[in-house]
matplotlib code that plots the C-alpha trace (Angstrom):
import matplotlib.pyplot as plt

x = [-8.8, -7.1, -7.5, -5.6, -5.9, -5.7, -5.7, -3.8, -5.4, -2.3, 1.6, 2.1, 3.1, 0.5, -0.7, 3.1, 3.0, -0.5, 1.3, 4.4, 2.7, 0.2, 2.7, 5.2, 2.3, 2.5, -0.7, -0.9, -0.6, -1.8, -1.3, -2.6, -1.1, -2.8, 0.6, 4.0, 6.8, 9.5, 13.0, 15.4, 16.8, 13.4, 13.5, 15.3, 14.5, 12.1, 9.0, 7.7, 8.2, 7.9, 4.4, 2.5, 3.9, 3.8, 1.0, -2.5, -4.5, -0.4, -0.6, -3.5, -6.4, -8.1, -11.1, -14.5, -14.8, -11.0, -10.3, -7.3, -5.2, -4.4, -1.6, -1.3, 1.0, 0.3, 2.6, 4.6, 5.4, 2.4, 3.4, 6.2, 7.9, 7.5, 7.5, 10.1, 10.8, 9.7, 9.2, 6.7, 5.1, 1.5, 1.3, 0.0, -2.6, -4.4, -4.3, -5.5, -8.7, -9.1, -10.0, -11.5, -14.1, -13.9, -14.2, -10.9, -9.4, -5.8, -4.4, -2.7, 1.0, 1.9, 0.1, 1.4, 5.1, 6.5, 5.0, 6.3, 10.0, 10.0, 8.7, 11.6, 14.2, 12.7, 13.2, 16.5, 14.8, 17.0, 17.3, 18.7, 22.1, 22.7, 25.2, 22.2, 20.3, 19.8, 19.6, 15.7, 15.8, 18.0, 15.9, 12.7, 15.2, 17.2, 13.6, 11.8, 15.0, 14.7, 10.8, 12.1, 9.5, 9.4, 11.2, 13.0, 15.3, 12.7, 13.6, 13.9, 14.4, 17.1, 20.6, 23.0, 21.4, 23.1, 21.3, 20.1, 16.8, 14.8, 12.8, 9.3, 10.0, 11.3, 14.9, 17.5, 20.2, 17.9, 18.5, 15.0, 14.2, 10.7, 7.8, 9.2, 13.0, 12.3, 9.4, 8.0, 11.2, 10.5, 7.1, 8.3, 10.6, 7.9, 6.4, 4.0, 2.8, 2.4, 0.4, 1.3, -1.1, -3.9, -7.2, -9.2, -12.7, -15.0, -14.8, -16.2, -19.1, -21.1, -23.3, -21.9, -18.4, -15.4, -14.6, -12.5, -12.2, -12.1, -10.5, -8.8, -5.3, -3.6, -0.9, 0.6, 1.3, 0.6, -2.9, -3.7, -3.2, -5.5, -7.1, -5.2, -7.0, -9.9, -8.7, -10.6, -8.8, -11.1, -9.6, -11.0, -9.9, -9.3, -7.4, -8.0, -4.6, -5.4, -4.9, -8.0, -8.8, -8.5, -10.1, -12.9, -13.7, -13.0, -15.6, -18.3, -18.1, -18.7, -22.2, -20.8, -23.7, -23.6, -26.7, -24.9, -24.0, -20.1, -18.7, -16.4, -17.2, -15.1, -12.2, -8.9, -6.1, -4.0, -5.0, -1.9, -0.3, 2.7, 4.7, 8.3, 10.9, 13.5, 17.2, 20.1, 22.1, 21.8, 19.5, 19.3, 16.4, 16.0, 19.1, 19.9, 17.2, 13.9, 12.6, 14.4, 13.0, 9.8, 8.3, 5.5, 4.7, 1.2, 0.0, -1.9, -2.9, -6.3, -9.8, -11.0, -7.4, -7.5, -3.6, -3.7, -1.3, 2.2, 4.8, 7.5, 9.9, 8.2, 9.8, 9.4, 11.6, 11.4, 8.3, 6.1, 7.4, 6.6, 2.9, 3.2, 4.2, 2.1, 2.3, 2.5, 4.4, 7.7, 6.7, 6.3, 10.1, 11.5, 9.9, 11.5, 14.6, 14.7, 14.4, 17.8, 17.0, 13.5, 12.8, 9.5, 7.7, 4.2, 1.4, -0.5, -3.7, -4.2, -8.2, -11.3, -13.6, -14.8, -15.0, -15.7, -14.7, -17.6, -17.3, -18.8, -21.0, -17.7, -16.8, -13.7, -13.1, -14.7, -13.2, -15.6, -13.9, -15.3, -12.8, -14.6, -14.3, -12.7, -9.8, -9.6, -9.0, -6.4, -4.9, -4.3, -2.4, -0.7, 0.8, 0.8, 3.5, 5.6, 5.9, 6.6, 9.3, 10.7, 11.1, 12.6, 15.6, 16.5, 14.3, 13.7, 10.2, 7.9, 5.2, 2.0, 0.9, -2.7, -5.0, -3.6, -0.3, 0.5, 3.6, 5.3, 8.4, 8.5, 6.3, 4.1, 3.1, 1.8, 0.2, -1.8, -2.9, -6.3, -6.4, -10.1, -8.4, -7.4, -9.8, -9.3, -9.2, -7.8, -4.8, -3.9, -4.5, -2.5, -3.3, -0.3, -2.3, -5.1, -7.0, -10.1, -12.7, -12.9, -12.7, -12.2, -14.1, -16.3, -19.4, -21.0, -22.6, -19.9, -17.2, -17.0, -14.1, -13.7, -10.5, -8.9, -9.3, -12.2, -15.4, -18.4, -20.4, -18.5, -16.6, -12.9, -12.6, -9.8, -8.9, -5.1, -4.1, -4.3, -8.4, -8.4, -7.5, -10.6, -8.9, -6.1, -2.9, -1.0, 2.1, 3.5, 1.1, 3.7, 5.1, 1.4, 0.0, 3.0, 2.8, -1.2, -1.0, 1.5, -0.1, -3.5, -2.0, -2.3, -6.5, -6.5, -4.4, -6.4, -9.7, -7.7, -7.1, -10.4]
y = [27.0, 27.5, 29.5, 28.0, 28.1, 24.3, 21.2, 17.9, 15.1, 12.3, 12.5, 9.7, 9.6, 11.7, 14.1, 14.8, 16.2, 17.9, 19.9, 21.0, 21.6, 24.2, 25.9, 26.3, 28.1, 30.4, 29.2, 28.8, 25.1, 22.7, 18.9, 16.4, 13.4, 10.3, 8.8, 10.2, 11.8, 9.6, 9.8, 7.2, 7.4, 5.6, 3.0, 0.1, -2.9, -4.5, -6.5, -5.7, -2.0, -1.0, -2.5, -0.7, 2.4, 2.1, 0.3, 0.6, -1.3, -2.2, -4.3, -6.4, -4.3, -7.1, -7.3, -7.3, -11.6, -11.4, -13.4, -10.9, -9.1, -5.3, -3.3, 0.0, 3.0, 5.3, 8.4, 11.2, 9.6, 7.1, 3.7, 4.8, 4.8, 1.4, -0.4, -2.0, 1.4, -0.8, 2.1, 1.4, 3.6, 2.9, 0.5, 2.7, -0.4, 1.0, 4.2, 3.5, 1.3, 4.3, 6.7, 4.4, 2.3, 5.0, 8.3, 9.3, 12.4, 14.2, 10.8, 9.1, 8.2, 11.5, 13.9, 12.3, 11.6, 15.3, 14.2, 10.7, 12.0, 14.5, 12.1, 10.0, 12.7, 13.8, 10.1, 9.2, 6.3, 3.9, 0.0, -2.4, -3.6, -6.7, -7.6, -6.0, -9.3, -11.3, -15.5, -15.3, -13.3, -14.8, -18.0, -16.6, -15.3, -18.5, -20.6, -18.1, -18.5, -22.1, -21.9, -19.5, -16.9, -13.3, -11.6, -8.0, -6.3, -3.7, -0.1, 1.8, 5.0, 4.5, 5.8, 4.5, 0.9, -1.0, -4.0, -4.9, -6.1, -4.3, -2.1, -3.1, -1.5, 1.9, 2.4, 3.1, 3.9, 6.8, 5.2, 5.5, 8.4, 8.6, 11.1, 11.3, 12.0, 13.7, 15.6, 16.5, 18.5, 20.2, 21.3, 22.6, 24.3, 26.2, 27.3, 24.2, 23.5, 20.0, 18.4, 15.0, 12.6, 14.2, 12.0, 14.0, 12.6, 15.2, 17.3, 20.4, 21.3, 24.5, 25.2, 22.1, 23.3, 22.0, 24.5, 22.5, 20.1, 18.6, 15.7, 15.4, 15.7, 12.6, 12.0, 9.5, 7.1, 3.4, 1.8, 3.5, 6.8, 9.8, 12.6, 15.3, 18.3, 19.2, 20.3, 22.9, 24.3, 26.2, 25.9, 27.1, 23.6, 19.5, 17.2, 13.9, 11.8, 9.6, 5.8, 4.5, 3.0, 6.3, 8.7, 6.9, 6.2, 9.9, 10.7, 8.3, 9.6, 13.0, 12.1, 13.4, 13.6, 10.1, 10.1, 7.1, 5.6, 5.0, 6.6, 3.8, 1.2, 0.0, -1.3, -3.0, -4.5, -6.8, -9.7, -12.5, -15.4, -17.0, -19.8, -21.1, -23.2, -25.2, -25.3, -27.6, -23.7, -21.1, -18.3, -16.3, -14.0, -11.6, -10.1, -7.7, -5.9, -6.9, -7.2, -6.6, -8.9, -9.8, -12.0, -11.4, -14.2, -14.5, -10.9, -9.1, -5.8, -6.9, -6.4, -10.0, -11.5, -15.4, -14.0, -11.3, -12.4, -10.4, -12.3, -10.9, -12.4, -12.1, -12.8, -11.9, -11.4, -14.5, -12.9, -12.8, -15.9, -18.1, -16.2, -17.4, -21.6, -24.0, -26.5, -26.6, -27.8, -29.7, -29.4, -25.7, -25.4, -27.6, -25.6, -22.8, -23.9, -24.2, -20.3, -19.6, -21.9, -20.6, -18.7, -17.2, -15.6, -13.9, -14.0, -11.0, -10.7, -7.8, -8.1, -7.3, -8.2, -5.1, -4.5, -1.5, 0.6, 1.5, 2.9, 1.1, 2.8, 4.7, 6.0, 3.4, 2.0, -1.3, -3.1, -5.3, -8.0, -11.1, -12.6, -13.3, -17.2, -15.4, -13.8, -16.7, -19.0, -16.5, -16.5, -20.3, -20.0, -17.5, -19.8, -22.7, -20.6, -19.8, -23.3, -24.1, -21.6, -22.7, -26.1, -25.1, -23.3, -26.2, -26.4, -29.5, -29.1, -26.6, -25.5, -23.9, -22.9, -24.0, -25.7, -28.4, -27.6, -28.6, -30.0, -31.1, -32.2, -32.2, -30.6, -34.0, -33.5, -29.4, -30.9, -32.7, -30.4, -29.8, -26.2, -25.6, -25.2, -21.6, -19.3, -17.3, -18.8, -21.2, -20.1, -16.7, -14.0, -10.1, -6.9, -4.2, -1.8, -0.4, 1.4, 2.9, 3.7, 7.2, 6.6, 9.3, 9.6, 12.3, 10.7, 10.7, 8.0, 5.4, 7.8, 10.1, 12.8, 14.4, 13.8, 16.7, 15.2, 16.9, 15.9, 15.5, 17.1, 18.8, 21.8, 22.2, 18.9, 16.6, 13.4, 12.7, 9.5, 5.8, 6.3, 7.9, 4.6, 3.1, -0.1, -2.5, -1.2, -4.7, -4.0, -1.8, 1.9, 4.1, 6.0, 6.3, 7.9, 10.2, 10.9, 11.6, 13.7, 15.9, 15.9, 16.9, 18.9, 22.5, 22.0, 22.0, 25.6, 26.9, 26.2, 27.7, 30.7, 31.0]
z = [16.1, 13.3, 9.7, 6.8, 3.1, 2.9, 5.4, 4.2, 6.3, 6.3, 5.4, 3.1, -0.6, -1.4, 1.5, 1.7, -1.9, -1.5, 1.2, -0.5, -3.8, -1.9, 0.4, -3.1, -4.2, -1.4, 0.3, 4.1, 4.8, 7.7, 7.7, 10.2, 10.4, 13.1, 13.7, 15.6, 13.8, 14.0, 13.2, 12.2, 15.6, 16.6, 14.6, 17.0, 14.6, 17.0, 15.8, 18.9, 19.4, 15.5, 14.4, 16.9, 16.1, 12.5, 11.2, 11.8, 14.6, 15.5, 12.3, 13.3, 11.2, 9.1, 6.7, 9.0, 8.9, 9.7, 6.2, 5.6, 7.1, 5.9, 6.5, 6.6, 7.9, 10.0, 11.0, 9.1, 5.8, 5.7, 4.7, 2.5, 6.0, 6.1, 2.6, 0.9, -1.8, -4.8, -7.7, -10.4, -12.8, -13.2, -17.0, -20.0, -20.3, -16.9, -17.8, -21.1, -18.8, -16.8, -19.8, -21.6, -19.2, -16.0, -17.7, -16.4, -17.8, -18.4, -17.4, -19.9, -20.3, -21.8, -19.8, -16.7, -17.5, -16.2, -13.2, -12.9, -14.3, -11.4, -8.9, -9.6, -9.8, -6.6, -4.9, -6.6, -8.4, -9.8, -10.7, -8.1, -8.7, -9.6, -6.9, -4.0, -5.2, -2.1, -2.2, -1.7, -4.5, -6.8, -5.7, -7.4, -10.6, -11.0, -10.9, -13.4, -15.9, -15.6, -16.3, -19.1, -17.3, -17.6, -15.1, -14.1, -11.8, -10.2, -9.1, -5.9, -3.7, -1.7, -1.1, 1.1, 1.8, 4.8, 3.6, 6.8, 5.6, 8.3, 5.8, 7.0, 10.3, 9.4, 8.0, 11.2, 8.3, 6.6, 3.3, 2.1, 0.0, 0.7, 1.9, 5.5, 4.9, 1.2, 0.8, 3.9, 4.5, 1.4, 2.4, 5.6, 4.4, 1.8, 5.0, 5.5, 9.1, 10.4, 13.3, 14.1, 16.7, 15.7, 14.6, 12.0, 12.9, 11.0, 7.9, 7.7, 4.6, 4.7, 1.3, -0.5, 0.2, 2.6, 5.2, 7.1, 9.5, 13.4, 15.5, 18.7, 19.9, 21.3, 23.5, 20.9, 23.3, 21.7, 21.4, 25.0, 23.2, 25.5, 23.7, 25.1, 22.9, 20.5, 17.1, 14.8, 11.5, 9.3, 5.3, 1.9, 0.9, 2.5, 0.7, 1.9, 1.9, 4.4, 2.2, 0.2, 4.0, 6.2, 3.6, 2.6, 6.5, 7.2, 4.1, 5.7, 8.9, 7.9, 6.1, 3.2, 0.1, -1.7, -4.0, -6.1, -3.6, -4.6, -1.6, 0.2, -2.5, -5.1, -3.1, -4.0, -2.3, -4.5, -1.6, -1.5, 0.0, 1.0, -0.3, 1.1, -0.1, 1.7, 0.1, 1.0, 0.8, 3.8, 2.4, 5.1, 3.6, 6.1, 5.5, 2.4, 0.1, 0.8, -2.9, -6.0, -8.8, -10.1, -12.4, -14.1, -15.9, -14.9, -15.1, -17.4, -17.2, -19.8, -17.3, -17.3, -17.9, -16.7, -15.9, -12.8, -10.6, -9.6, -8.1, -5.7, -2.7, 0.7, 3.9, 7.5, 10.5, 13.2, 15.0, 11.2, 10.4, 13.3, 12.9, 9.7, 9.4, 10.0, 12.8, 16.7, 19.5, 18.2, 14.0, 14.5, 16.4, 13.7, 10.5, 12.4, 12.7, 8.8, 9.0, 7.6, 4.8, 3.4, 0.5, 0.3, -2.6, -2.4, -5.5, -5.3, -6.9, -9.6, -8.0, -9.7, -6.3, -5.3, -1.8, 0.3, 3.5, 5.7, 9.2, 12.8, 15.4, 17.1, 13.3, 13.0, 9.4, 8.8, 6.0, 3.5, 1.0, -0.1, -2.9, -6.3, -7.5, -10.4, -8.2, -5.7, -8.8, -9.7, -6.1, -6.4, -9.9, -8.5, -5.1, -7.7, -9.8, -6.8, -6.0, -9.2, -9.3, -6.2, -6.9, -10.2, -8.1, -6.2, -3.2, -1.5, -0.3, -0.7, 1.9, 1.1, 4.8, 4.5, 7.1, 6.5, 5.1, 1.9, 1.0, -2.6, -3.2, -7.2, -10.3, -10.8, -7.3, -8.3, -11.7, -10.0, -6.8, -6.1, -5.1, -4.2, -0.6, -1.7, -0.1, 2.7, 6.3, 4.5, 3.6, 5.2, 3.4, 3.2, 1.7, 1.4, -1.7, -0.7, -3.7, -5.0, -2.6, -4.0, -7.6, -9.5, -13.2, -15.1, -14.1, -10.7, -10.8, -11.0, -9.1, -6.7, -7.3, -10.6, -12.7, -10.9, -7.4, -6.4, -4.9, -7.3, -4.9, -2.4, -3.7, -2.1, -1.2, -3.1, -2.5, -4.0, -2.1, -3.6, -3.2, -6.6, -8.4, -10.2, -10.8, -9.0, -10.3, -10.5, -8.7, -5.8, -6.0, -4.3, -7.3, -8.9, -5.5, -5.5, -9.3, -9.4, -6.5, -7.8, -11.3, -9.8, -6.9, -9.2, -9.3, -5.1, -5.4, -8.0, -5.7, -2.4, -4.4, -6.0]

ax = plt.figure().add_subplot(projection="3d")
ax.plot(x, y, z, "-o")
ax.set_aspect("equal")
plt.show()
């Protein structure tokens, strides 16, 4: 067993700050992280080898009627190991939401920009040259331009980019400045201790207070991973950094009080599809920066807006993209040998549905989601725009990859679409942004942590991962995990010192 000040369950964006931030502040520090530590060294650019390793469920985890898939990371550095860097601050219109309808406090724009600034310093933040804009890229600029769409050049953490495009599968070139290369060195180095392949199963509450918590010891070896050891560490406080997914599962299974029954509930995950384009032109989108322009034409930040939808390049190496197309036998090979010719954009839903993360009867999260008519009406907008776009930058078809496909060749053909064929198992269906199963707020009855992090009811315990969001953020959540946990990281020292 051991005796800590403070336990950091998970190593992403912000269990990775939780842990510097305490041991800076001379506090004895013990992080448990599910996954491996791996270093760029492992990282062999292999669909095969790499999504086992660093996704959850090997990249399979879905909702619980299997209508989308979620992703998720798991080892040191949590999924900003494995996403494409994309740096957004959370918009001042949330924020503003947040106080206003959620009871969120100390939040605005103001009192979070030190945070966000030195988050950014921190990460090396900076916009995406111009000439690091690949052809699927410049494919969704070029067609917003000649929409006359609003569009940007977004901003990243890396330095050093090879451009190889492999991003979703950890960076072999250490280029990304994220949790895993950045600040969990930083933490160590302040004296923080870390335990990888170790499953946190139970937290610990004596007297409405976290003590601490216990899981078991693996031998990290893939999904046939043995339990090698029982863990106990005994803390005067738990920060749960585990994703909105693995806290709130974590939380569940530990019976934690719930008299308002919030605990779990309240999820988002920005749910999206997939639309590609076929050019004349070699596109080759695999290769080069994964995402560096946006258009955000259809989004709104308003709650209720009748325009939530965020829209980004997507594409996948040859194993995610044969997944992916429609078609069998001789159609699938021949939509595959278009590969080097596709362009694929992704509309992501800035969702209101409310779903939640329960656990089963071995204490694994179970994920429940049922898209709104609001937000699916908004999902098919959303594909209807990237086609549109698409078309508009010279494609020659464009393939929605429903059951049954649907292809266009030309606007009049979108205009008149009927899209009442959007819904999931339908059309498949991702989730990357996980958010908001442990809403923070003033009141306990429509949240469950306080707006410093900590649990309503359960004194010591802070959760300072993307569960604190009440709302969808609308676009990529990495910086605002990062950002709120290090702007709410000086409440979980005050209670270790208490």
């Amino acid at each position: 067993m051991l005796d800590v000040d403070a336990v950091v369950v998970g190593t992403g964006a912000g269990g990775s700050i939780a842990m510097r931030e305490l041991a800076r502040a001379g506090l004895k520090v013990v992080a448990l992280e599910e996954g491996g530590y791996l270093r760029p060294a492992d990282f062999d650019q292999r669909e095969d080898h790499m999504f086992p390793v660093l996704y959850q469920d090997g990249g399979g985890r879905t909702t619980e009627d299997l209508g989308i898939r979620v992703l998720g990371g798991r080892g040191v550095g949590g999924s900003t190991v494995h996403n494409t860097n994309l740096c957004k601050r959370t918009p001042d219109a949330i924020l503003d939401l947040w106080a206003r309808r959620y009871g969120v406090e100390g939040a605005s724009a103001a009192d979070l920009e030190a945070s966000f600034t030195s988050i950014e310093k921190d990460l090396s933040v900076s916009e995406i040259a111009s000439d690091d804009i690949n052809p699927n890229n410049d494919a969704l600029r070029r067609g917003a331009l000649a929409l006359g769409w609003k569009g940007a050049v977004l901003r990243h953490n890396r330095i050093g980019c090879q451009k190889s495009g492999f991003c979703e599968l950890g960076c072999a070139y250490d280029a990304k400045q994220n949790a895993l290369k950045v600040v969990v060195p930083q933490a160590l180095a302040a004296g923080a201790n870390l335990y990888s392949d170790v499953d946190v199963r139970r937290i610990l509450v004596e007297r409405g207070a976290a003590v601490g918590v216990e899981g078991v010891a693996h031998d990290g070896v893939g999904s046939g991973k043995r339990p090698v050891a029982r863990v106990r560490v005994r803390a005067k406080v738990v920060v749960l950094a585990g994703s909105a997914v693995g806290s709130a599962a974590l939380a569940r299974r530990s019976g934690l009080p719930d008299p308002h029954a919030r605990l779990g509930r309240g999820l988002r995950m920005h749910p999206g599809g997939v639309v590609a384009g076929r050019f004349d032109e070699s596109i080759l989108a695999h290769r080069g920066i994964p995402q560096s322009y946006e258009c955000t034409e259809m989004l709104s930040y308003e709650e209720g807006s009748d325009r939530r939808v965020w829209i980004v390049p997507a594409f996948a190496h040859p194993i995610g993209t044969a997944a992916t197309l429609p078609g069998f036998g001789a159609a699938h090979m021949r939509s595959m040998r278009a590969y080097g010719h596709l362009a694929v954009l992704t509309a992501m839903v800035h969702d209101e549905t409310s779903g939640e993360v329960d656990v089963d009867g071995d204490g694994e999260p179970v994920i429940r989601y049922r898209m709104t008519e609001r937000d699916r009406v908004q999902l098919a907008k959303g594909l209807v725009a990237c086609a549109r776009i698409l078309l508009a930058a010279g494609a020659r078809e464009v393939t929605i990859p429903a059951v049954p496909p649907v292809r266009v060749t030309n606007a009049r053909e979108l205009d008149a679409l009927d899209t009442s064929f959007v819904r999931p198992f339908s059309v498949p269906l991702s989730a990357v942004h996980p958010m908001g199963t442990l809403a923070m707020g003033k009141d306990p009855r429509v949240s469950v942590v306080d707006s410093t992090g900590e649990h309503h009811q359960v004194k010591g315990l802070f959760a300072l991962d993307g569960s604190l969001f009440p709302t969808s953020l609308g676009g990529p959540p990495q910086i605002s995990i990062y950002a709120f946990a290090l702007h709410l990281a000086k409440h979980a020292v005050a209670a270790a010192k208490r």
